[in-house]
C-alpha positions in Angstrom: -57.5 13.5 33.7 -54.1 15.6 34.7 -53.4 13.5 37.3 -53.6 10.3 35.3 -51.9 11.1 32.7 -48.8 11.6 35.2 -49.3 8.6 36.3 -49.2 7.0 33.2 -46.0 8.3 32.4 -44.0 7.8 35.9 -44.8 3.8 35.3 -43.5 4.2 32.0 -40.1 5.6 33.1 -39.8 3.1 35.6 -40.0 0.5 33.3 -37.7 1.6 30.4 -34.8 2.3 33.4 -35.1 -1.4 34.4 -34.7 -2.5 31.2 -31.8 0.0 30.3 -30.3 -1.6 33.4 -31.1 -5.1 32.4 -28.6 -4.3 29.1 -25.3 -3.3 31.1 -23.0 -5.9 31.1 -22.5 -8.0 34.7 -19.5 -6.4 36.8 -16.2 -9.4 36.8 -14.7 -9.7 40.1 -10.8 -11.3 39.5 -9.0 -13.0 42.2 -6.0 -11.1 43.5 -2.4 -13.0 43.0 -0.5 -14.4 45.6 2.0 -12.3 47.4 5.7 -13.0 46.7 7.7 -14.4 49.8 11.5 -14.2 49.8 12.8 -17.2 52.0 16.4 -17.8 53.3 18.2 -21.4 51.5 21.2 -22.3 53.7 22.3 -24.7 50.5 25.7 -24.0 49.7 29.3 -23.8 50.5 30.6 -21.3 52.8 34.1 -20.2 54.6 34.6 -17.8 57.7 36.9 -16.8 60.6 36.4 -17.5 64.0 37.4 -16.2 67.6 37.2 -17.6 71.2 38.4 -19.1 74.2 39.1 -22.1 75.8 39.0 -24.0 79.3 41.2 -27.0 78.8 42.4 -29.4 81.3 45.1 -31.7 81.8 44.4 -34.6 84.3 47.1 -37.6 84.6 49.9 -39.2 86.6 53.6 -38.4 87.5 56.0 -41.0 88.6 59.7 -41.4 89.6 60.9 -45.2 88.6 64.5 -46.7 89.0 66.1 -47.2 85.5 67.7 -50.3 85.9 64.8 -52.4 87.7 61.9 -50.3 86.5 60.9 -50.1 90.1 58.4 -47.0 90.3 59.7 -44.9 93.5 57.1 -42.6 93.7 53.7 -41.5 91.7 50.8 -38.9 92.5 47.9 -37.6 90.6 49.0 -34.1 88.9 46.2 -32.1 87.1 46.3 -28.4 86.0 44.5 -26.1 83.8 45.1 -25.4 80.3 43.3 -21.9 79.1 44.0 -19.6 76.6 42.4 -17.0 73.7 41.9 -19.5 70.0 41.3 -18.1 66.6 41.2 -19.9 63.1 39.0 -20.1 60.0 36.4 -22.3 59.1 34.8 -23.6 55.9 32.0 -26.2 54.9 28.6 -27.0 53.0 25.2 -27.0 54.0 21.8 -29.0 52.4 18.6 -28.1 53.4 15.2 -29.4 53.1 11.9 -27.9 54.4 13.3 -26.5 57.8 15.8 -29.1 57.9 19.9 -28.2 57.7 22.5 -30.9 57.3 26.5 -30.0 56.4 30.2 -31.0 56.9 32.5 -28.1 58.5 36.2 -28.3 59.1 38.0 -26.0 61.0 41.8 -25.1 61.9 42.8 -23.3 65.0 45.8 -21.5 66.5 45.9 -21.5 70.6 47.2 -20.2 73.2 46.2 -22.6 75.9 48.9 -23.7 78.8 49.4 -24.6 81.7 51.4 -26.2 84.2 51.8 -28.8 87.0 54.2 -28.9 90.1 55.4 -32.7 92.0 57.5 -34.0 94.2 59.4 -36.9 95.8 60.1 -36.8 99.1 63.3 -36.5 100.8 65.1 -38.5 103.9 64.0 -37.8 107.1 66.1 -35.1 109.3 67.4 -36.8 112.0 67.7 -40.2 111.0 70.5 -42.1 112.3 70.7 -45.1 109.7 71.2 -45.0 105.8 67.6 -45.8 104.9 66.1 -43.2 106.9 68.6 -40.8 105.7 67.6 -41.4 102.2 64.5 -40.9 100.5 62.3 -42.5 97.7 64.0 -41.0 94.4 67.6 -40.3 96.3 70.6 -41.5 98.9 71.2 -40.0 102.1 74.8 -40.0 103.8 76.0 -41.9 106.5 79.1 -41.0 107.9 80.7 -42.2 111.2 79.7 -39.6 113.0 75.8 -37.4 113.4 76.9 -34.4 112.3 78.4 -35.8 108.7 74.9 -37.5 108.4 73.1 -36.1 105.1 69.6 -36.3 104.3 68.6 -36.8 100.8 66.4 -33.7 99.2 63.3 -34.0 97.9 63.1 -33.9 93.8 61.4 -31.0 92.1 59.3 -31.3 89.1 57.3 -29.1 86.7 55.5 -30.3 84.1 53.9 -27.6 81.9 52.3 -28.6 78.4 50.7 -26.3 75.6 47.8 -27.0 73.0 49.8 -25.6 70.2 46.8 -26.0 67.3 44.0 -28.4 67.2 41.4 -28.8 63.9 38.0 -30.8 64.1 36.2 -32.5 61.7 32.0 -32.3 61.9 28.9 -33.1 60.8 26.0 -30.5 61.4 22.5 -31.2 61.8 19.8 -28.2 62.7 16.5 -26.9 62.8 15.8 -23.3 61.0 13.9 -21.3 64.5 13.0 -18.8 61.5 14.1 -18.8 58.0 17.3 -17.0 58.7 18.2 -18.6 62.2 19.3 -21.9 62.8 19.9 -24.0 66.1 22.3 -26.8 65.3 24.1 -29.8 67.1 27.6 -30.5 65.9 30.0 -33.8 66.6 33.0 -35.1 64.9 36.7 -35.9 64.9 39.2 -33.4 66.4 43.1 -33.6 66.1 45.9 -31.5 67.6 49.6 -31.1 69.1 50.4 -31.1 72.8 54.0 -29.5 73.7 55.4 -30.8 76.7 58.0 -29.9 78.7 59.1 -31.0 82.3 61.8 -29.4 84.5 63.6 -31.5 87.1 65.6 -30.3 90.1 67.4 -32.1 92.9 71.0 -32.8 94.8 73.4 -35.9 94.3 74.9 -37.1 97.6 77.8 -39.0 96.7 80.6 -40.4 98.7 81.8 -43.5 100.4 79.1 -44.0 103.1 80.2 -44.8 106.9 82.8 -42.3 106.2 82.6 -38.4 107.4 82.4 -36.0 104.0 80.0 -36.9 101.3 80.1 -34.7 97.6 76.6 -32.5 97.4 76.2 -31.7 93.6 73.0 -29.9 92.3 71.2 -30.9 89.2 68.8 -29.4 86.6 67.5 -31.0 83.5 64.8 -30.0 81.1 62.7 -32.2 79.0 60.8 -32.0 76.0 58.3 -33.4 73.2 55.0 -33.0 71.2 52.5 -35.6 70.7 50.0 -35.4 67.9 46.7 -36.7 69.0 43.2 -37.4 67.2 40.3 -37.5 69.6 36.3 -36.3 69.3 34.4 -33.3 70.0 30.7 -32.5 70.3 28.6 -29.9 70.9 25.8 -27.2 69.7 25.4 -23.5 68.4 23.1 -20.8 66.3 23.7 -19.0 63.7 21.6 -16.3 62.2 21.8 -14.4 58.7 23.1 -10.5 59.4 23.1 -9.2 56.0 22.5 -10.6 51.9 25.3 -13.8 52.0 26.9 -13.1 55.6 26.0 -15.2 58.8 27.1 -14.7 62.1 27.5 -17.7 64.9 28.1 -18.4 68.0 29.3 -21.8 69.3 30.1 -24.9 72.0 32.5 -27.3 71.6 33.7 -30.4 74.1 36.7 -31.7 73.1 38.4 -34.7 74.2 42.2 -35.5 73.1 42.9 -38.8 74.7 45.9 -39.4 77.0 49.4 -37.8 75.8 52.6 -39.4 77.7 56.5 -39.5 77.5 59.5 -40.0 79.6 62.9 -39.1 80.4 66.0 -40.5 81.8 67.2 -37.9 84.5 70.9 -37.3 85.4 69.4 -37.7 89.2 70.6 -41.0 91.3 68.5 -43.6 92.2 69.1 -45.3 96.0 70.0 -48.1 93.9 72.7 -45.9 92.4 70.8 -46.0 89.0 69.4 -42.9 87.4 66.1 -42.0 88.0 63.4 -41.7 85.8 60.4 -39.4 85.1 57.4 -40.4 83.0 54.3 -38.4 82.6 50.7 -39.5 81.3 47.8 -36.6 80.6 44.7 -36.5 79.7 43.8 -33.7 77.7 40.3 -32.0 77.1 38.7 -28.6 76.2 35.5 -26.4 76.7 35.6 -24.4 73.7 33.0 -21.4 73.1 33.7 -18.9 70.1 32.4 -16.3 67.7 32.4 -16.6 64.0 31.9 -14.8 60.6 30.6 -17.0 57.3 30.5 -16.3 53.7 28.2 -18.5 51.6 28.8 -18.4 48.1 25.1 -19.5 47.2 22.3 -17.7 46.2 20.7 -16.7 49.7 17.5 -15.9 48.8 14.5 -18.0 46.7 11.2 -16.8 45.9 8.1 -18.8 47.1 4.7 -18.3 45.7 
């Protein structure tokens, strides 16, 4: 009777904790928000500085012509390099959609590039016994009446050297964002900028009645000069990368192309002909730029992304 009595009231407990349980209310599980992601916008205008250097070249002609019949006396390819350190300042504006960047940069820069170029015409030959062998391309010989008072014309010296004083480009921008805060880019556009030139010429007038012994040998020197102001194109490619809040650091390749710069000067030199002689120079001016630079952008550089 003990026994089921117990029983009785372990089945009874049992049942009055299920329905106890039955009565709590059902647990709510809630979804948790979405994280916060900061993402780099490279919308915006921005201005910077830059530093580099440059392999430039200058690839043309040099000629010798007579100045009364235009006759060219003598011509030969000259080509030289023009290197030196740049620096300038850039500024610009940047639009960007999804991992897309397009923009419009200018730039100014100083340089230091140079270079220069020696030529030559040839002289008579030594030994010659007749006028025209005594005298060269760009000058007389001497004929007198007797070998030793024969005078062979001297060769004519020249050196051209020219300087990239400043140049500027022009660009459009188009890149891809490799993370949100680094972007690859290709660049192309207009470029502009003054050549210096200036060419030194050296020789000897031989003057004197020929066929008769004695002949006047004066030296000469002259120096030339002029700038040209040319607008050519450029191309090429860089990355630039976000170092810290607004600042961005870059680094960059540019081909530039100038076109052909020329000029010429009347020397003080004699011609066989008895005319003056002269010079006239045609270049062809390009540059492999690579440089360093620091930009500001004035935009917010940060939006937050759900």
């Amino acid at each position: 009777m003990k026994w089921n009595l117990l029983g009785v009231m372990a089945i009874a407990s049992t049942i009055a904790t299920g329905a106890m349980a039955a009565d709590l209310p059902a647990k709510v599980y809630t979804k948790a928000p979405p994280p916060v992601v900061a993402v780099y916008d490279w919308t915006g205008f921005y201005i910077g500085g830059n530093v580099g250097y440059s392999w430039g070249r200058s690839s043309g002609t040099e000629a010798f012509s007579d100045a009364t019949s235009g006759l060219i006396l003598s011509a030969a390819a000259n080509r030289f390099d023009m290197n030196g350190v740049i620096g300038g300042g850039q500024a610009g504006y940047n639009w960007q959609r999804d991992r897309w960047v397009f923009g419009l940069e200018a730039d100014i820069q100083g340089s230091g590039q140079n270079g220069d170029g020696l030529f030559s015409c040839a002289g008579g030959t030594v030994g010659a016994t007749t006028l025209a062998g005594l005298s060269g391309p760009c000058g007389a010989g001497h004929l007198g009446d007797t070998a030793p008072f024969n005078v062979v014309a001297f060769p004519v010296l020249g050196d051209l050297s020219q300087k990239l004083e400043w140049f500027g480009t022009v660009r459009g921008r188009v890149g891809v964002t490799a993370t949100p805060t680094f972007l690859i880019y290709a660049t192309g556009g207009l470029a502009y900028g003054e050549v210096k030139t200036t060419e030194t010429i050296s020789g000897v007038n031989i003057t004197g009645p020929q066929g008769v012994n004695g002949s006047l040998l004066t030296p000469v020197a002259a120096s030339f000069g002029n700038s040209n102001t040319k607008v050519g194109w450029t191309a090429g490619a860089g990355i630039e990368g976000v170092i810290s809040g607004n600042w961005t650091a870059k680094l960059e390749y540019l081909y530039m192309d100038l076109g052909n710069v020329s000029g010429s000067f009347v020397t003080p030199l004699l011609a066989p002909s008895g005319a003056f002689v002269v010079t006239s120079y045609s270049s062809h001016i390009t540059d492999n730029i690579v440089r360093v630079g620091l930009n500001y952008r004035f935009s917010g550089p940060v939006v937050a992304k759900y």
